[in-house]
C-alpha positions as CSV (number, residue, x, y, z in Angstrom):
1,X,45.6,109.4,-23.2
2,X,45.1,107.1,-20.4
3,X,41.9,106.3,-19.1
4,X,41.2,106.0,-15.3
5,X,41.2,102.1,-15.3
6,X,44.8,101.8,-16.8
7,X,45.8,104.1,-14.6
8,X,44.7,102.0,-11.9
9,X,46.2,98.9,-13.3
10,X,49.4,100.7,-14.3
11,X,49.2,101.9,-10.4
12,X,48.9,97.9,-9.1
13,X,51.7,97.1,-11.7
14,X,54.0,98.9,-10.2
15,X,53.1,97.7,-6.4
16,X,53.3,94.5,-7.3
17,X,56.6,94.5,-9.0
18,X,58.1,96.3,-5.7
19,X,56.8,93.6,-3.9
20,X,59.4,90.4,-2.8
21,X,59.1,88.2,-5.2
22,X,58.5,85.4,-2.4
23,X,55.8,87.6,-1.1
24,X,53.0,85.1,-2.5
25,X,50.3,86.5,-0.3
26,X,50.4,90.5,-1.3
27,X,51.4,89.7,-4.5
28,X,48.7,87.3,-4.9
29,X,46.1,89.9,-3.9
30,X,47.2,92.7,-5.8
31,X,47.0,89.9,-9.2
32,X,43.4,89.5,-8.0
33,X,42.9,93.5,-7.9
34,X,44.3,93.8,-11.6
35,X,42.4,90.7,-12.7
36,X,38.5,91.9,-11.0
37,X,39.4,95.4,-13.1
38,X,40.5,93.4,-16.5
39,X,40.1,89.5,-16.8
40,X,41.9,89.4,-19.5
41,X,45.2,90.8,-18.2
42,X,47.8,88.9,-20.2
43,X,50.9,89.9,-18.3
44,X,48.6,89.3,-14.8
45,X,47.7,85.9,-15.9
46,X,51.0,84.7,-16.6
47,X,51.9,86.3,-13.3
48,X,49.5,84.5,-11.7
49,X,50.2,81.0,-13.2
50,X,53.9,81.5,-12.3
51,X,53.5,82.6,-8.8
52,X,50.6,79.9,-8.2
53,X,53.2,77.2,-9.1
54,X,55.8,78.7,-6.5
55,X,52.7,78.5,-4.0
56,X,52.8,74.3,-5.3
57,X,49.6,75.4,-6.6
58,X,50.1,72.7,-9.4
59,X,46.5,72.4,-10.8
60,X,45.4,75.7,-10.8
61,X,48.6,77.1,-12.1
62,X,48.0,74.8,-14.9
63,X,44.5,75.9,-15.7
64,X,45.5,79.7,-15.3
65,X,48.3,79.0,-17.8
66,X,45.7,77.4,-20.4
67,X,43.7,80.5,-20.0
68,X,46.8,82.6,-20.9
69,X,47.0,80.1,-24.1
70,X,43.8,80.6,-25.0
71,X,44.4,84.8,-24.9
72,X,47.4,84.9,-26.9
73,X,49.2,84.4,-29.9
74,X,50.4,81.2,-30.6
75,X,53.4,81.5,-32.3
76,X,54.9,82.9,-28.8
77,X,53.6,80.5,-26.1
78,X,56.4,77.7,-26.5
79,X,57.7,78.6,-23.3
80,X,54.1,78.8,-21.7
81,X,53.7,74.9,-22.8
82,X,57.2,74.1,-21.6
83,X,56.0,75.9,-18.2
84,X,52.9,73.4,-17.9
85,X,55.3,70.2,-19.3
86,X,57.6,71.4,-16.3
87,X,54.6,71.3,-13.6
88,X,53.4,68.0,-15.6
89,X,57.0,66.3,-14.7
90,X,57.2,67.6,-11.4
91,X,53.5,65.8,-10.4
92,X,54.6,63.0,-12.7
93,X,52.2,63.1,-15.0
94,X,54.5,62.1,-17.5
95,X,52.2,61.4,-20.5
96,X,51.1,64.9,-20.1
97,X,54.4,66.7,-19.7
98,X,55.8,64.8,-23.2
99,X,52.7,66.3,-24.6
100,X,53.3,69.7,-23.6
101,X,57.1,69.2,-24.3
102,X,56.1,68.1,-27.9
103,X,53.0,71.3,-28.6
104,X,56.6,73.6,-27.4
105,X,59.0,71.9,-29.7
106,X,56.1,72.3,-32.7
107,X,56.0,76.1,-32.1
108,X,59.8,76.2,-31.6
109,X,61.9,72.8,-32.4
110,X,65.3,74.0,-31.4
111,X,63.9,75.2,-27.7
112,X,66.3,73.6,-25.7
113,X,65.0,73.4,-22.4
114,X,61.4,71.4,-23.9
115,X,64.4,69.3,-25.3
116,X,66.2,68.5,-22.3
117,X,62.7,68.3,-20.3
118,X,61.7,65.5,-23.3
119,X,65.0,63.5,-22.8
120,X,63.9,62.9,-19.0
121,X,60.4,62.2,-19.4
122,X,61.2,59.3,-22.5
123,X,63.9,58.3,-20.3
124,X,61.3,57.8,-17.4
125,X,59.1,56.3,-20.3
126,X,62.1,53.8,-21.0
127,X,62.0,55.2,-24.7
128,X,66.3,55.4,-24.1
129,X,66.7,55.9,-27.9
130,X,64.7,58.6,-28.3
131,X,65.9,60.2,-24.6
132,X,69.6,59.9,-26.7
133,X,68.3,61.6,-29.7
134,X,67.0,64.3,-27.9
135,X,70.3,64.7,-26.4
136,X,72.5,64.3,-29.5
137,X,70.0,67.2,-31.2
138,X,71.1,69.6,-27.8
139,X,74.4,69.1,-27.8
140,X,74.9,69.6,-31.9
141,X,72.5,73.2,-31.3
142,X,75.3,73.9,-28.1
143,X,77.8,73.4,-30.7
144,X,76.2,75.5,-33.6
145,X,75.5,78.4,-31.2
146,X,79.2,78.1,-29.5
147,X,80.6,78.9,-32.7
148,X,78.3,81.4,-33.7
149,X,80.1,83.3,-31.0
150,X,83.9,82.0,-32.3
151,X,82.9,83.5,-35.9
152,X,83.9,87.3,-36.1
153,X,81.4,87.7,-39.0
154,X,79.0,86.6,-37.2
155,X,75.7,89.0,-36.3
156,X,76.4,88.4,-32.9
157,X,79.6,90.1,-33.1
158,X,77.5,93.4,-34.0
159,X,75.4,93.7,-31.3
């Protein structure tokens, strides 16, 4: 049985996933309506740390994304860190975005795209060898997973 304030949010939910995804002002509003009702929205949050970065929001979508962090379990949130690293490299905080790339790879070290985000930042570190080994690692995983999909044994095949 629902209660009147998930209703509410369930309500908001659904208007704000009609909405245009570049309409950052509605969309923005109706995020602030489900977050007044229930802070700790996790879906909302994320929301909001995503569509503050398309506003080039940088800082705060940052912060809203470490409050997301803070709210769920970790062993899920690689590709929350690897969000942050992303808006790290984009403002050239370099130091900052290796850190987040690193935190993503600890949760999940096979996550290619904290790889390939890594590779860049060492190469704009001038770390070369350690862009190339970050490389080598992507292109062997590209190699396992392509013939994952070759092998009819495979689970994949059963899907």
């Amino acid at each position: 049985m629902t209660n009147f304030r998930d209703k509410v949010n369930n309500d908001l939910l659904n208007e704000l996933k009609s909405l245009d995804q570049n309409d950052f002002k509605n969309r923005m509003s109706i995020i602030e309506k489900i977050l007044e009702r229930d802070p700790n929205h996790l879906i909302t949050i994320r929301e909001k740390a995503e569509l503050l970065s398309k506003m080039d929001r940088k800082e705060e979508a940052i912060e809203c994304m470490k409050l997301y962090l803070k709210l769920v379990q970790p062993g899920f949130t690689h590709s929350s860190y690897h969000f942050i690293a992303e808006i790290c490299f984009q403002m050239k905080h370099l130091q900052e975005a290796l850190n987040n790339c690193n935190t993503a790879l600890d949760i999940s070290p096979n996550f290619i795209p904290s790889l390939n985000l890594r590779s860049k930042v060492f190469e704009l570190l001038g770390e070369y060898s350690k862009a190339d080994e970050d490389l080598k690692l992507i292109a062997t995983l590209e190699a396992e997973e392509k013939l994952k999909h070759k092998d009819p044994n495979h689970y994949y095949r059963y899907k």
